[in-house]
C-alpha angles and dihedrals in degrees: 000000000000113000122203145158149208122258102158110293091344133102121204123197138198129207103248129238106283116216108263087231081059096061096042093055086049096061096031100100089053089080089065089047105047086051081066099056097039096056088044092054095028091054108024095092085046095052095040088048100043082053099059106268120163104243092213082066092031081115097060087069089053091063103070098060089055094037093055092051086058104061094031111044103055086049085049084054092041101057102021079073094060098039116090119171117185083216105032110028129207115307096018105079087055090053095051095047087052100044092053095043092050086049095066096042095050083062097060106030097086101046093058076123100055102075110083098254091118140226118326100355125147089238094061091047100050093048094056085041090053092037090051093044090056089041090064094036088060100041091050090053097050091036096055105067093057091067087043091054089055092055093049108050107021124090122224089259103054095032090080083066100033083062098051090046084059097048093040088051090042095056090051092062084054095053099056096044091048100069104028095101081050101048085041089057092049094058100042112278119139114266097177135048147170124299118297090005118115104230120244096243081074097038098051085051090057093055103045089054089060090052090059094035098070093034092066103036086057080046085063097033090051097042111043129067112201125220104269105228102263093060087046092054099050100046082050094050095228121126111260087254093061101097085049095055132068095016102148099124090221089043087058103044089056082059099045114123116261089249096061085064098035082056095039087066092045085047094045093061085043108049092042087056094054090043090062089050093050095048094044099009086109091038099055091051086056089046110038087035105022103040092222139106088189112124094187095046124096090251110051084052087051084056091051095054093040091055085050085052092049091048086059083058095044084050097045082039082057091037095065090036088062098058087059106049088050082068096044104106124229101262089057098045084098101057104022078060098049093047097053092053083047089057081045096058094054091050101054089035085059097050081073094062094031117112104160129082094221100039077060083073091074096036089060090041093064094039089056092047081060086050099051090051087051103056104048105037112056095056094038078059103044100041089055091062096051124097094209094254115120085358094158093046095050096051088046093057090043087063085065083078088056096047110034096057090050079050085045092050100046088050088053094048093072084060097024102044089054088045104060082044098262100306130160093182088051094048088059090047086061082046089058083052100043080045089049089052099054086059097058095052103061075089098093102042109112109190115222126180121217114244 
């Protein structure tokens, strides 16, 4: 149902409530996606380090996902606004070609060692550095339209839980693909190998993560039908040009709402703390619990398979927290934000001082609190602000506040790694005050709402 009303001679529309099965089947295929993502992040210190990496340069390897989101995400957004398929929509055919493409390359990506290039060799190196680059090219591709599609067909008063549904279903994905290399060891799967070769346990999980990937993204092509141009248009009261017009990306950046740079510094503490869990995260557990630095030994795999473990519980942890903040009404987004990095802070702050496998539980479950958080809020806010013109441009250029501080951090690493004396723990102790920091700043976020 379309609602409008009279204002003189002018009609203004909304966009209507959407069925709560809809926007579930909008987000669906970002569980796939997300598993993607999860296994990539989850995994990538355990495979370049199982290959021979040099842990003083691990973060070198850390640049080019981020990298890849940042060029590609805002041209994802560009021309995904100017693209319009009678069979496909808008944002779909993007995410088809990347899930596909992720797909392939999931399936070579762990067994960068596997090749015969050896231990250590750049080959080796530089195979597992292109294949994870292509990997996050893809998955960037196929993961932004399902924040577009948000934007384009959910009113002010449901996107708070559109967004929720998309962070609970991403956290699924996580989930799953978190413990996958754990499950697989239980029940026999090889979680060693020899030198310079990622275990099966590993590899299987990869694979099994593609599988799922392109099942649910075809779940989410074949069941939604996005708004043609002239109905979007018209729920979003632009004239049917607008996406057409005032494209220039700087252009538009001048013009970008006061709220989508207030967020991006909140964004930028956040998102360099998870960078520096995600390059030592595996490293700190051998360390702090093992006792061992040793890629190649039983126990630094076991911590690998045991952060993975504890991921699961950062992403179930997510999960639950979800649920709560799409209930969270609009005049609470700021605090109950702000609360949840908070939580965050103290559990990256407390892997540090952690030396127990089972203490880790309530470490992870803070820091997924903080994920959760994370992951529904800052769009809630943005897309508020948004008229619905350029929608898919914007939020391309918003992920620029999710990639440029994880390009930030990995550039840091090479001084501040040194520094702390070469100390995962210690990295993820500077994660819990970045994390801390983030907090703080939701101070100066001032929500606003487009006419």
């Amino acid at each position: 149902m379309v609602m409008s009303e009279d204002k003189g001679t002018t009609t203004k529309h909304k966009l209507p409530n959407l069925p709560a099965s809809v926007i579930w089947m909008i987000s669906f295929g970002f569980l796939g996606v997300q598993m993607a993502f999860s296994l990539q992040s989850s995994n990538m210190g355990r495979i370049f380090q199982t290959l021979g990496a040099d842990p003083t340069r691990l973060g070198a390897f850390f640049i080019l996902p981020p990298l890849a989101g940042l060029v590609v995400q805002p041209l994802v957004g560009y021309f995904s606004d100017r693209t319009w398929s009678a069979r496909f929509g808008r944002r779909l055919p993007y995410l088809l070609i990347g899930a596909v493409v992720a797909v392939i390359v999931m399936c070579l990506l762990p067994n960068a060692g596997s090749f015969g290039f050896g231990y250590a060799s750049m080959a080796a190196l530089w195979f597992g550095a292109i294949t994870i680059l292509f990997m996050d090219l893809s998955s960037n591709v196929a993961m932004q339209p399902f924040k577009m599609m948000v934007g384009d067909m959910v009113n002010d008063e449901q996107k708070g839980f559109a967004y929720g549904v998309q962070s609970f279903l991403s956290n699924t994905g996580a989930v799953l693909a978190s413990i996958f290399p754990f499950l697989l060891t239980a029940i026999g799967v090889a979680n060693t190998a020899k030198k310079g070769v990622v275990p099966q346990s590993v590899v299987v999980s990869f694979y099994v993560g593609a599988v799922i990937l392109i099942i649910c993204s075809l779940f989410t092509i074949l069941r939604v039908k996005e708004y043609d141009p002239a109905t979007y248009a018209l729920y979003h009261n632009i004239d049917e040009n607008a996406n057409k017009e005032g494209g220039n990306m700087f252009k538009l950046l001048a013009k970008a709402p006061k709220v989508f740079w207030t967020v991006t510094v909140v964004q930028f503490f956040c998102w360099m703390g998870f960078q520096y869990l995600w390059t030592y995260g595996t490293g700190a557990i051998a360390k702090n619990v093992w006792n061992t630095v040793n890629p190649a030994s039983a126990g630094f795999q076991s911590a690998g398979n045991w952060f993975g473990l504890m991921s699961a519980v950062q992403s179930l942890a997510a999960v639950v927290w979800s649920l709560v903040i799409a209930r969270v009404p609009n005049n609470l987004h700021k605090q109950a934000y702000s609360l949840g990095l908070g939580l965050g802070a103290i559990g990256f702050a407390s892997v540090f001082f952690v030396h127990s496998q089972g203490l880790l539980v309530v470490s992870f479950i803070l820091i997924g609190i903080a994920w959760a958080s994370m992951m529904a809020f800052p769009f809630t806010i943005l897309t508020n602000a948004l008229s619905g013109a350029n929608m898919g441009t914007y939020l391309g250029l918003f992920n620029g506040s999710i990639c440029l501080p994880q390009i930030v951090a990995s550039l840091l690493s090479f001084a501040i790694f040194p520094l702390l004396g070469s100390s995962m723990p210690a990295m993820i102790l500077l994660s819990g005050i970045l994390m801390l920091c983030g907090a703080l700043s939701v101070g100066i976020v001032h929500e606003t709402y487009a006419e």
